[in-house]
C-alpha positions in Angstrom: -116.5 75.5 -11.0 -113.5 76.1 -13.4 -113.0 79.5 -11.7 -112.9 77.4 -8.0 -110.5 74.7 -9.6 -108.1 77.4 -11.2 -107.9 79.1 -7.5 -107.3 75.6 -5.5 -104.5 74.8 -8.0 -103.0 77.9 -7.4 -103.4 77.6 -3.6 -101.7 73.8 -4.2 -98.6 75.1 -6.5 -98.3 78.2 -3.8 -98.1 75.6 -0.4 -96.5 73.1 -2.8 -93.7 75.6 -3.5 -93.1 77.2 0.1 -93.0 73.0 1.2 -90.2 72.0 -1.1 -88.6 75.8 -0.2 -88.4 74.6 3.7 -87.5 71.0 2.8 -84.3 72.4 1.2 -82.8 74.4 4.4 -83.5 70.5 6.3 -80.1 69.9 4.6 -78.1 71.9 5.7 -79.5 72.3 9.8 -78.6 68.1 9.5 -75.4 68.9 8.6 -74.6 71.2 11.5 -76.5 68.6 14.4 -73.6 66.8 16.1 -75.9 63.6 16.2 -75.9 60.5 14.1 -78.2 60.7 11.6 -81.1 58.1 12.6 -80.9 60.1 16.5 -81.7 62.9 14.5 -84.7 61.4 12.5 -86.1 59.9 15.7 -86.1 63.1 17.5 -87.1 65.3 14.8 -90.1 63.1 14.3 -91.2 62.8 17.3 -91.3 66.4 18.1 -93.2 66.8 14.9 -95.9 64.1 15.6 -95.9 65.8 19.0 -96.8 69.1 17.4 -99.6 67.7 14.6 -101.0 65.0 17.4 -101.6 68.3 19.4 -103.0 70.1 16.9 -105.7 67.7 16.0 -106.5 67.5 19.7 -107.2 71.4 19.2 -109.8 70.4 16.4 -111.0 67.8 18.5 -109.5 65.0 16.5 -107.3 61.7 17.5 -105.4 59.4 15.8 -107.6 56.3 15.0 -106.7 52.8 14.0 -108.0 53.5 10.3 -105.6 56.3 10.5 -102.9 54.2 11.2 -103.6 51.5 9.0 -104.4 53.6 5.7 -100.8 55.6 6.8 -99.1 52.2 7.4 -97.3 52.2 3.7 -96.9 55.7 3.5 -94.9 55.8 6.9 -92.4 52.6 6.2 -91.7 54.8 2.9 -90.7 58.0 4.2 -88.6 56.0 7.1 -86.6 54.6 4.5 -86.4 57.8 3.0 -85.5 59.6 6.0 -82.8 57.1 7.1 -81.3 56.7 3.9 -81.4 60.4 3.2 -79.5 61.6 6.5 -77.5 59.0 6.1 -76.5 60.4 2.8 -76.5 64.0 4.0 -73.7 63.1 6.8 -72.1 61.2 3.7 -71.7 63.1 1.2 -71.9 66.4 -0.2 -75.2 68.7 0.2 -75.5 69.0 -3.5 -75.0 65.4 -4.1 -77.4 64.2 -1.4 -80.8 66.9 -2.1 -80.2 66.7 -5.8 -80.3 62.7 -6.6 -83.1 62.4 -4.0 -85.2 64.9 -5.9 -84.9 63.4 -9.4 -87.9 61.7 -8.8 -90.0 63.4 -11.5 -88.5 60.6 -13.8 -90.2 58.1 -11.9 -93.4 60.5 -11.0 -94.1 61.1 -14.7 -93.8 57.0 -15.7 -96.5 55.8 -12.7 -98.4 59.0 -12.8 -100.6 58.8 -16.0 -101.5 54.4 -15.4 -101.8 55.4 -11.5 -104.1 58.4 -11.6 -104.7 59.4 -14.8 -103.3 62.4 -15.2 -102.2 63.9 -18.5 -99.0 65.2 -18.9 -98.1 66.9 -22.3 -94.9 66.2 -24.6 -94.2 69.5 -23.7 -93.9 69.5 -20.5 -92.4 66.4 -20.6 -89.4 67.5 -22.8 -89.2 70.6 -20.2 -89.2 68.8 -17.0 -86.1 66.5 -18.5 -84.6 69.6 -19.1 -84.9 70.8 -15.5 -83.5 67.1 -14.7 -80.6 67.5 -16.5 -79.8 70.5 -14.9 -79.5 69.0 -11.7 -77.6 65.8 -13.3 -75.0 68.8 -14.1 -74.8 69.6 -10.8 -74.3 66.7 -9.7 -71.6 65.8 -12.0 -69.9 68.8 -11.4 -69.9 67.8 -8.2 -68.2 65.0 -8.0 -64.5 64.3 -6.9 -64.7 67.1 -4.4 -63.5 66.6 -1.2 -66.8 65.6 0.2 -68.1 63.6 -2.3 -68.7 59.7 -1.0 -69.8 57.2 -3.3 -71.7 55.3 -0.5 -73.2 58.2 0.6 -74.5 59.2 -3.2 -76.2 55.1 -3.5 -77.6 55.9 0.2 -79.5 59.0 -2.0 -80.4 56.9 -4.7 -82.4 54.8 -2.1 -83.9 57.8 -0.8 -84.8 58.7 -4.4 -86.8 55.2 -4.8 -88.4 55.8 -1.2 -89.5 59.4 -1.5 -91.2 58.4 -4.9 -93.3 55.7 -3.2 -94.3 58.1 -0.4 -95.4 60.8 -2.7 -97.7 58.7 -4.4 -99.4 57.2 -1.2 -99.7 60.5 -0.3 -102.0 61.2 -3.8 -103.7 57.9 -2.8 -104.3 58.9 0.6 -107.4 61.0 -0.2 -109.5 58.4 -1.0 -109.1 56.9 2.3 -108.3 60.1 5.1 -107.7 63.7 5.1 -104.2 65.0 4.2 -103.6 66.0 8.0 -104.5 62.4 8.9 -102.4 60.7 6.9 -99.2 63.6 7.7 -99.9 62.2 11.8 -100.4 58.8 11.0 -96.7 58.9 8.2 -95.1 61.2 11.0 -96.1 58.7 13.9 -95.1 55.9 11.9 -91.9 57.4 11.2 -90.9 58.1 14.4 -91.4 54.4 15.7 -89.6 52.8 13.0 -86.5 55.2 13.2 -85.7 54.3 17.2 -85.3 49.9 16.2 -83.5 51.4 12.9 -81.1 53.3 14.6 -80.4 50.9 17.0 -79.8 48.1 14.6 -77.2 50.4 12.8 -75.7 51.3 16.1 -76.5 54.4 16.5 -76.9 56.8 20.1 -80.1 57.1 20.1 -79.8 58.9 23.2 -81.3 62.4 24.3 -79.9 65.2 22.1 -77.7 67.9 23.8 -79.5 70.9 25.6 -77.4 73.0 22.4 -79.3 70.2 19.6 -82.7 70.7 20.8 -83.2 74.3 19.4 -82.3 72.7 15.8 -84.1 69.7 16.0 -87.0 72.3 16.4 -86.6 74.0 13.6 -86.6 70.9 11.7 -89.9 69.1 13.2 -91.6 73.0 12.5 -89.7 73.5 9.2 -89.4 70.5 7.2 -92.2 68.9 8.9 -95.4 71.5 9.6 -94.3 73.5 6.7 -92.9 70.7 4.2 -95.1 67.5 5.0 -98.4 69.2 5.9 -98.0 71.4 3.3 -97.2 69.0 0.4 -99.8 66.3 1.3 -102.6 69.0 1.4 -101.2 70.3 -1.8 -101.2 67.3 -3.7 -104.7 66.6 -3.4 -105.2 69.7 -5.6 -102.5 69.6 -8.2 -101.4 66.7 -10.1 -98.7 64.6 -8.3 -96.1 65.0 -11.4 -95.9 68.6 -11.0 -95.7 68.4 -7.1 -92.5 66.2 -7.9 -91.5 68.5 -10.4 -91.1 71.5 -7.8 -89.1 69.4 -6.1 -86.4 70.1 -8.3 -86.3 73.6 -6.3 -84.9 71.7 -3.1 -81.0 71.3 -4.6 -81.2 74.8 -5.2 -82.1 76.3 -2.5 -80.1 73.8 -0.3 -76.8 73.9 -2.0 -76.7 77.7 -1.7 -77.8 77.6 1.8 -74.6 75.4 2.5 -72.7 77.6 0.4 -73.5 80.2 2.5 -73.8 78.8 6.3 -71.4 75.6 5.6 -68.8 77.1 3.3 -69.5 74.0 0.7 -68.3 75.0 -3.1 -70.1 75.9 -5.7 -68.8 76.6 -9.6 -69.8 78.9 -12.0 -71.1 75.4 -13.7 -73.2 74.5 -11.2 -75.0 78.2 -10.3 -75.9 78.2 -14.2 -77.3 74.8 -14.3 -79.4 75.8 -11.0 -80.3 78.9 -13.1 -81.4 76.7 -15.6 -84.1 74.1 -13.1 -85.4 77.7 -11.4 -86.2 78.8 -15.0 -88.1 75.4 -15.8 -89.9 74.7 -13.2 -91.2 78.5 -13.7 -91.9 77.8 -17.3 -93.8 74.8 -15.8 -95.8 76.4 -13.5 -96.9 79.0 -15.6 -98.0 76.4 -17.9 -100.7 74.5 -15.7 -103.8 76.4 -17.1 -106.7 74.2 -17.9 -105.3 71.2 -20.1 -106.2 71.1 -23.7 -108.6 68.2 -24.3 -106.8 67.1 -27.7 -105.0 63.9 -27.2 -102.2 65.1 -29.9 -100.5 67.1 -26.7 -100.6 64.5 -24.2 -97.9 61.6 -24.1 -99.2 58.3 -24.8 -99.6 57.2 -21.1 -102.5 59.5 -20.4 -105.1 57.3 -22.0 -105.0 54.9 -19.4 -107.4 55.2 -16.8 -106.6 55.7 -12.5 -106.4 52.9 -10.9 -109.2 52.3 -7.9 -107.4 53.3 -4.9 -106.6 50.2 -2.3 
């Protein structure tokens, strides 16, 4: 059994990683869209749901009202994300946007101990605020460029509160559905919320250009099969802080993907601080062997039971 555990966290950490790898080129594609950022959420959505509702069809599957209703929460979070994120992404820099929406292991590691029980040591606390203030230095380093916006960084900040509360009704979601139910029931729910949302911002929501659809592909496939799929499956298997944690890797890999396609700056500051989160989160990582039982390594939060799921 502890040979079968070690090999399913492995397989988590591995889909967990290529997930937040894909979510960090999302970036960088909405950047180059010539479409107002809820359009592009709408559309992207719906061609995702489109591809996991078919997919479930191949296994025989459809979505069901308990589905729907256990993915309810879970959906009006990642909306919020999603609109508040690409709103931030057409805002304000790359950098700015990825990086203060993935900061949520700060919030991860306070909810995830009295939530599910999970024991986090001092020691990987102290590393993962490390890894945190590297992307702070970013961040800062970042600002008063050109394309830094102030409304566009609070936009990111919302995100940030949004993401966290969809990441953890993802962990919750096992108690209730599989992780590919509750990625079609979030995706559906996403894409019917973004088309009133847009609309009340005044937004086109009209149909993309024949030039926008090949893009808006590439997102439902990459940050939605390959990011969503494979970060609710993975976080049935590994504990939810270290799921956040990897998310770290998203500001990294997106900011040098804009550097490259997009032409956005980057200073010598700011590749040695991203130096500095890819070590961590490797140090991290490495570190998820089987925990030590002794309660002197663990941080005073993991005493407190899981909450019963709702």
């Amino acid at each position: 059994m502890r040979l079968a555990e070690r090999d399913d966290t492995k397989l988590g950490l591995t889909g967990a990683a290529i997930a937040v790898t894909a979510w960090g080129a999302t970036g960088v594609v909405i950047k180059a869209i010539d479409m107002e950022s809820m359009s592009i959420a709408f559309y992207r959505f719906a061609l995702y749901a489109v591809v996991v509702v078919v997919w479930m069809r191949v296994r025989n599957a459809w979505p069901s009202w308990h589905m729907l209703r256990n993915s309810l929460a879970g959906g009006v979070c990642l909306s919020l994300d999603v609109a508040l994120f690409f709103t931030a992404v057409k805002l304000t820099t790359i950098v700015n946007a990825t990086i203060i929406s993935a900061l949520q292991p700060v919030l991860v590691m306070a909810v995830a101990g009295p939530l599910f029980g999970e024991r986090i040591r001092r020691r990987d606390v102290a590393v993962s605020m490390v890894a945190v203030a590297g992307v702070v230095a970013v961040v800062v380093l970042s600002a008063g460029k050109p394309e830094w916006n102030g409304v566009g960084d609070l936009a990111a900040v919302g995100a940030l509160i949004a993401w966290t509360g969809y990441l953890v009704l993802s962990k919750r979601s096992a108690s209730t559905m599989t992780s590919m139910q509750y990625t079609v029931g979030t995706a559906l729910w996403t894409t019917l919320f973004s088309l009133p949302i847009g609309l009340a911002v005044g937004h086109d929501m009209g149909p993309p250009a024949v030039v926008d659809w090949l893009p808006l592909a590439g997102l439902a496939l990459g940050g939605g099969v390959l990011g969503h799929t494979l970060m609710n499956w993975s976080l049935v298997r590994i504990p939810l802080w270290i799921g956040s944690a990897l998310t770290l890797l998203i500001p990294v890999s997106s900011s040098l993907l804009a550097w490259v396609f997009l032409d956005e700056s980057l200073s010598a500051g700011q590749l040695v601080a991203m130096a500095v989160v890819i070590g961590v989160l490797v140090v991290l990582v490495r570190g998820q062997a089987p925990a030590d039982s002794s309660a002197d390594h663990t941080v005073a939060v993991d005493t407190v039971a899981a909450a019963p799921p709702t």
